[in-house]
C-alpha positions as CSV (number, residue, x, y, z in Angstrom):
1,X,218.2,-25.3,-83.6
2,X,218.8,-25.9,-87.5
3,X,217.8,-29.1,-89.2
4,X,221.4,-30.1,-89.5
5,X,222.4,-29.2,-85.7
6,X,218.7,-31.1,-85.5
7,X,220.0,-34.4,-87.3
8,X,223.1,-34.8,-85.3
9,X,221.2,-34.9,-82.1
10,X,219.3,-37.2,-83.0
11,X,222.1,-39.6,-84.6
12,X,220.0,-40.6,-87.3
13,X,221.3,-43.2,-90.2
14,X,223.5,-41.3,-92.7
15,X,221.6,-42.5,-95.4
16,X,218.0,-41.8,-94.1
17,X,219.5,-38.0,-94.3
18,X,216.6,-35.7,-96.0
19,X,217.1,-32.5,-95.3
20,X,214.0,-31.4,-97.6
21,X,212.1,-28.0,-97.5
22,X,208.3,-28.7,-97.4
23,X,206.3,-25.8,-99.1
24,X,203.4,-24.5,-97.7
25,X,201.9,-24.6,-101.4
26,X,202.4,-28.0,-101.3
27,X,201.0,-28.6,-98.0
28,X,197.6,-26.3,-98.4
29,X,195.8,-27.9,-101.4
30,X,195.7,-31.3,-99.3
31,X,194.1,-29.1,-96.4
32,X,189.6,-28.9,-97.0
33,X,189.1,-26.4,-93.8
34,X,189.8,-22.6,-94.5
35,X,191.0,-22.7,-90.4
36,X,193.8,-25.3,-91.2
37,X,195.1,-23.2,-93.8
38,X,195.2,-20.5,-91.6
39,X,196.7,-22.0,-89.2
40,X,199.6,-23.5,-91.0
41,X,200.1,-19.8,-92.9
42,X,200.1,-18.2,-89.6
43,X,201.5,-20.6,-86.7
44,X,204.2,-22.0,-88.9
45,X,207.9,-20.8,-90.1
46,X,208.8,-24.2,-92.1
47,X,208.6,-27.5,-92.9
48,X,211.2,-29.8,-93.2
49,X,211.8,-33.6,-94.0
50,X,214.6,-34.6,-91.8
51,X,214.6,-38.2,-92.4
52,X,213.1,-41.0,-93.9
53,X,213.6,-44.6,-92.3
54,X,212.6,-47.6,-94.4
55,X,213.9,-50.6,-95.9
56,X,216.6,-49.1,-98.2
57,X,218.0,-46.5,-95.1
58,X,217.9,-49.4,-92.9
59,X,218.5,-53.1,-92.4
60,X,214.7,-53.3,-90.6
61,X,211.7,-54.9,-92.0
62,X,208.4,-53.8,-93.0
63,X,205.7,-54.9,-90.1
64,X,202.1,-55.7,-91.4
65,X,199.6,-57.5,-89.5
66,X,195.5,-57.4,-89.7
67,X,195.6,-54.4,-87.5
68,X,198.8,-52.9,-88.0
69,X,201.0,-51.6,-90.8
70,X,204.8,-49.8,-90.3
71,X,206.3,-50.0,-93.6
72,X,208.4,-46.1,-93.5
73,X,209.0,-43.7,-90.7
74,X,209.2,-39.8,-91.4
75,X,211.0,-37.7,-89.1
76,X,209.7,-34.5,-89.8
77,X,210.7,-30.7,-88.2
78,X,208.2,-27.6,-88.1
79,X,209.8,-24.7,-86.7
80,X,207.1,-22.5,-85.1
81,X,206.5,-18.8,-85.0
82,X,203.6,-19.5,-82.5
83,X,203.3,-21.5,-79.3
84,X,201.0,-24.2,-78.0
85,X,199.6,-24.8,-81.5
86,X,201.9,-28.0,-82.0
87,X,199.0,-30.6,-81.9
88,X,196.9,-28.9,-84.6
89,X,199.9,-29.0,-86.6
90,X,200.6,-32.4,-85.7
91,X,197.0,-33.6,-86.4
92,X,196.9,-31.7,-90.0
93,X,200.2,-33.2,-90.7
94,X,198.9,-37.2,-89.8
95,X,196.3,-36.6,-92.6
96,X,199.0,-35.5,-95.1
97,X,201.3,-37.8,-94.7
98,X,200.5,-41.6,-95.7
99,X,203.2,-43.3,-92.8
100,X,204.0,-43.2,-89.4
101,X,205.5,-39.9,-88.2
102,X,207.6,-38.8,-85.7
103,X,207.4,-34.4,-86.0
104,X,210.3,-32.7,-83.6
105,X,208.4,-28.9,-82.8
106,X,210.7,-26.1,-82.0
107,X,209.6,-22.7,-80.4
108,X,212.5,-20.3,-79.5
109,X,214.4,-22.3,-77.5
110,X,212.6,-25.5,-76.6
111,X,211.6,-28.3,-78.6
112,X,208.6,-30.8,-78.0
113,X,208.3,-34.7,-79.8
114,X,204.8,-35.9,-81.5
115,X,204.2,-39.2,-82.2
116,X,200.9,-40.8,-82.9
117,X,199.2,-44.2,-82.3
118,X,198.8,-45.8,-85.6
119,X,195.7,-48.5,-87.2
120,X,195.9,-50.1,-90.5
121,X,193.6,-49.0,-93.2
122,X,193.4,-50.4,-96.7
123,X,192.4,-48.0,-99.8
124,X,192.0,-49.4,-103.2
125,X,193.2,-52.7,-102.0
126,X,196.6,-51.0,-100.6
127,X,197.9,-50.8,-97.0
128,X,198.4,-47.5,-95.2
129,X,197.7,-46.0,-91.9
130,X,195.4,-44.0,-89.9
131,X,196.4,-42.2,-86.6
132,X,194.1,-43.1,-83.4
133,X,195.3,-41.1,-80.7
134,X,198.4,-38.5,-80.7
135,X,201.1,-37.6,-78.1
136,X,202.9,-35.0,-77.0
137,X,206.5,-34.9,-75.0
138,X,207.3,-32.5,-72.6
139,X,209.7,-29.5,-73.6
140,X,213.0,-30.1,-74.3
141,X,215.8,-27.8,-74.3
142,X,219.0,-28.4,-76.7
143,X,221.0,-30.7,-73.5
144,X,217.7,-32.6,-72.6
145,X,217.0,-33.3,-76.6
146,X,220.8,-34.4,-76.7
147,X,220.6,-36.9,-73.5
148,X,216.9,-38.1,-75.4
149,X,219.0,-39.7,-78.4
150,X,221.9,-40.6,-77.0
151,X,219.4,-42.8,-75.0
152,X,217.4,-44.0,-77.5
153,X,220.9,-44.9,-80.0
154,X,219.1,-44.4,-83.6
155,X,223.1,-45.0,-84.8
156,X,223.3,-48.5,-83.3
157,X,219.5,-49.8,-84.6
158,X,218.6,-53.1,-82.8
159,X,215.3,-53.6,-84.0
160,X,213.9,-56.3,-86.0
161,X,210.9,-53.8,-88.0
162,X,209.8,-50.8,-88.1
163,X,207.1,-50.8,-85.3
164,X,209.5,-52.1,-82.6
165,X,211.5,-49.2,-83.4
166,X,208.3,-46.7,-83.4
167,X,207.0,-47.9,-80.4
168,X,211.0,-47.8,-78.9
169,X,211.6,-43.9,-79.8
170,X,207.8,-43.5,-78.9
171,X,208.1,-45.2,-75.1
172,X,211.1,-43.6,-74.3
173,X,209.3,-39.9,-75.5
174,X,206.4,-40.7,-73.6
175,X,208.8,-41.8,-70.5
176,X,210.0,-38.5,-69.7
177,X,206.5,-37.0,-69.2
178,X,206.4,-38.7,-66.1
179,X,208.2,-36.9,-63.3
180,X,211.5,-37.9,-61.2
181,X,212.7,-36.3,-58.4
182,X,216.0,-37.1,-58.7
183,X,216.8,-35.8,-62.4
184,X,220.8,-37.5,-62.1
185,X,220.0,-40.7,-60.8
186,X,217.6,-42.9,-62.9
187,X,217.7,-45.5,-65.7
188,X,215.8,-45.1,-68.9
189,X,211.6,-44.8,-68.1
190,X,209.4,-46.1,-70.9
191,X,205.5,-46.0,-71.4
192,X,203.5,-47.2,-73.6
193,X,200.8,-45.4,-76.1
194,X,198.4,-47.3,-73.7
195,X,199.8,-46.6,-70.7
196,X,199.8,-42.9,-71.6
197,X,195.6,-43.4,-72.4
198,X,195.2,-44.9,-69.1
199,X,197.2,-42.4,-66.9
200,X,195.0,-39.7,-68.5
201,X,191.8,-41.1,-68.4
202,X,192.6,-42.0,-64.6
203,X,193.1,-37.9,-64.3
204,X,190.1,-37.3,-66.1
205,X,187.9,-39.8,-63.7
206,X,189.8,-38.7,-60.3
207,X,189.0,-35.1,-61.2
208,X,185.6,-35.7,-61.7
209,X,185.0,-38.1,-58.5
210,X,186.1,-35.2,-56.5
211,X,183.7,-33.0,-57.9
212,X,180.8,-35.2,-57.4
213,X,182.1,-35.8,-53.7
214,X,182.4,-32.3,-53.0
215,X,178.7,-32.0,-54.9
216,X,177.3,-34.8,-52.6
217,X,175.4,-34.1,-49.1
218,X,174.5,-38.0,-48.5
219,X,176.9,-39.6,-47.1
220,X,175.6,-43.3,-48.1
221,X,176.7,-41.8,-52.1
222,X,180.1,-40.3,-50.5
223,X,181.0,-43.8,-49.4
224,X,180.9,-46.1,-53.0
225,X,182.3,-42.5,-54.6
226,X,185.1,-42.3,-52.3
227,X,186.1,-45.9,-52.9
228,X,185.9,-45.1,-56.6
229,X,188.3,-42.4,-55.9
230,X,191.0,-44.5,-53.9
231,X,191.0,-47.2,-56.5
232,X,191.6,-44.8,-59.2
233,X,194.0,-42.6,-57.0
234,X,196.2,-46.2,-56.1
235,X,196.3,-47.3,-60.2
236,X,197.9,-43.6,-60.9
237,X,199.9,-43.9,-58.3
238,X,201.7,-47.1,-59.5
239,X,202.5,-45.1,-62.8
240,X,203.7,-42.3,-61.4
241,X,205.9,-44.1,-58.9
242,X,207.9,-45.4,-61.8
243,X,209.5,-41.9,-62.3
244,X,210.5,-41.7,-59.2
């Protein structure tokens, strides 16, 4: 997929059109660790600015609060040589970059969405951002990416700033990580950054109750462990069931 095949899927604003080459020699002199260097020079075909989303591309407002600040949106596309670095990329690329971004991976064939969960941060008495937790979608191929954005409409903008349009492209990325059974037959899923933190912590703490169970020989500490375990087990399930 090239970057203009890449911006008519996504049915970005004409005038937020980039379409800008992003050297590596521009990218390594804002990189401190000899491994992220390395890992750009040898996981990585190119960078490209796709799109740039703020107040003169759009009719949306800045959003600033005390904890919060979404002033631009950068939609960005890496073309890998190398698989299953995408995250290390993404995290390099959230230091580099002074706004919200929304980086579209593609590897061969499929393609995977990274967004990030933004915090406000103020240097020299000017508002940016800092990214607080990271997420990935699952893999798209070419039809999936083009049913993704026809969903989420980024021609027909009905947002009043540019976090309620983050957060929108963002839930409805993170909505498809959950599983359906019925692929043909199911109205948009979204979930939140939060919800995302939640669902995997809840992995995290089921897969380690059942360790300790299976580790435990008394039953009078299987009991309170196993309860742990059913609670946490029910909560997931109440996620998950909304992809079904």
């Amino acid at each position: 997929m090239d970057i203009d095949q890449l911006f008519e899927i996504t049915k970005l604003p004409v005038n937020s059109k980039q379409r800008s080459n992003i050297p590596k020699n521009a990218i390594y002199p804002q990189l401190n660790k000899t491994e992220d260097k390395d890992l750009i020079q040898d996981s990585v075909q190119s960078f490209y600015l796709l799109a740039i989303l703020n107040e003169q591309t759009t009719n949306l407002a800045v959003y600033e609060s005390d904890a919060e600040y979404f002033n631009e949106i950068f939609f960005i596309h890496v073309h890998m040589r190398e698989k299953d670095k995408e995250e290390k990329v993404f995290n390099i690329l959230t230091r580099i970059f002074p706004y919200p971004i929304i980086v579209v991976f593609n590897f061969e064939s499929l393609s995977s969405i990274h967004t990030g969960k933004y915090g406000k941060r103020m240097l020299s008495g000017v508002p940016g951002v800092k990214v607080i937790n990271t997420y990935s979608s699952m893999k798209y191929s070419e039809k999936e990416m083009i049913q993704l954005f026809k969903r989420i409409k980024l021609n027909q903008l009905s947002q009043r700033n540019f976090k309620e349009l983050y957060l929108w492209i963002q839930e409805n990325i993170l909505g498809d990580t959950l599983s359906y059974e019925d692929e043909d037959n199911h109205g948009p899923i979204l979930l939140s950054s939060d919800d995302r933190d939640e669902i995997n912590q809840l992995e995290k703490d089921i897969d380690r109750l059942r360790k300790e169970i299976k580790r435990e020989a008394q039953i009078n500490k299987i009991i309170p462990l196993q309860y742990q375990l059913n609670n946490k087990k029910k909560r997931l399930e109440k996620f998950l069931k909304r992809g079904e």
